[in-house]
N, C-alpha and C positions, 0 to 999 in steps of 0.2 A: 717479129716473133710474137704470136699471138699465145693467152696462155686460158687455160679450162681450171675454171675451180670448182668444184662439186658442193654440189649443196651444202653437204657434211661441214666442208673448210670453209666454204661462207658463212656460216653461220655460224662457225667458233670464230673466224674474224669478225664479224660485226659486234660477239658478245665480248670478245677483248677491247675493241676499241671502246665502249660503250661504257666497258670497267674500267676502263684506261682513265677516262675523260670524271668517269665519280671520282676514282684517286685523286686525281691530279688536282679538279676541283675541290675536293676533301683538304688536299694537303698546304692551299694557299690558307682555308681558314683553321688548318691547325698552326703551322707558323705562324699567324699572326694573334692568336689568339697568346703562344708563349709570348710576342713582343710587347702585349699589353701587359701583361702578367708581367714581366720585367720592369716597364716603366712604370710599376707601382713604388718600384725600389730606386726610381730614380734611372735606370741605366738605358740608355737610349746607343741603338743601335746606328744611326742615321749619325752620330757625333763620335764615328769611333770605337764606341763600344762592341767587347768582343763577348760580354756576358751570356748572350743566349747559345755560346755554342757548350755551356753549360749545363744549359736545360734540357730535362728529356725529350718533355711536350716540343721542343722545338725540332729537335734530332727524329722523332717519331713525326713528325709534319716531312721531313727532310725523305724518312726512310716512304714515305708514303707516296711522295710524287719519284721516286726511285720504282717502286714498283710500279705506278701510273707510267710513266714512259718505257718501261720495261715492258709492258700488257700492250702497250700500244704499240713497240716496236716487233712486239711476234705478231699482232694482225696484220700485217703487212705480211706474212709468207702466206695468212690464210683466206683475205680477201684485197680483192685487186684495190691500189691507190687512189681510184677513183670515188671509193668506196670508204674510204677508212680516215682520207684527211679529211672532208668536210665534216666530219663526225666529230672532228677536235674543237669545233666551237658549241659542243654540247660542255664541255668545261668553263664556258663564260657563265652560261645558262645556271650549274650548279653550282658555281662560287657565289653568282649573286644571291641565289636562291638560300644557299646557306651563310652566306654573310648577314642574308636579312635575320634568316632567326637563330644565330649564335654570336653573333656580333652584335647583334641591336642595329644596325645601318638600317636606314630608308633608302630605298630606292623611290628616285623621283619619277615622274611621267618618261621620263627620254628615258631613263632607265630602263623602265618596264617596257616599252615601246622596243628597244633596243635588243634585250634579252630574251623579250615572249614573240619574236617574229615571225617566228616559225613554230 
C-alpha cells in the first residue's frame, strides 16, 4: 500500500518533527539543570533521592519532552517515516548545542566532530 502526502502535510510534518527534536532537546537541559540546582542542597537523585519530583523546573523539563514526543508522534500522520525518524537525531545536535551554553559543558573535538556531521 503506497500512501501520497501533499505538500501541505509534508510540510507541517517536517515542521512538527523539527519542533519535536528543539523540545525534546530543550527538555534534557531543563531536567538537568533542576538536578544541579538540587545538588546544591545536597540531594542527589542517582542515591535515591526523590526530591526533584518537587521541583517545578524539573516537572516543566518533564512536561516539555511530553509535548516533544507528542509533536513528534502527529508528524508521523503528516510525513512519511522515512522522513521524520532521521530527523530525531536533530535532538543530540540541540542538546549539545545548549548544554554548551546553559550548562557550561565543553564539548571536545569527537564531540563536535560527532554532533556538527551533518
Amino acid at each position: 500500500m503506497e500512501y501520497h502526502f501533499s505538500n501541505w502535510d509534508f510540510n507541517i510534518g517536517i515542521i512538527l518533527a523539527i519542533s519535536s527534536n528543539i523540545f525534546i532537546g530543550a527538555s534534557f537541559i531543563i531536567k538537568k539543570k533542576a538536578l544541579i540546582q538540587l545538588q546544591r542542597y545536597g540531594i542527589r537523585a542517582g542515591e535515591g533521592g526523590h526530591g526533584y519530583l518537587r521541583q517545578f523546573t524539573w516537572w516543566s523539563g518533564l512536561l516539555t519532552m511530553g509535548i516533544g514526543e507528542a509533536a513528534n508522534f502527529v508528524a508521523y500522520a503528516f510525513a512519511p517515516a522515512s522522513v521524520v525518524t532521521p530527523l530525531g537525531a536533530l535532538s543530540i545536535v540541540i542538546t549539545s548545542i545548549l548544554s554548551s551554553k546553559y550548562l557550561n559543558e565543553k564539548i571536545n573535538l569527537l564531540g563536535k566532530d560527532a554532533s556538527f556531521a551533518f
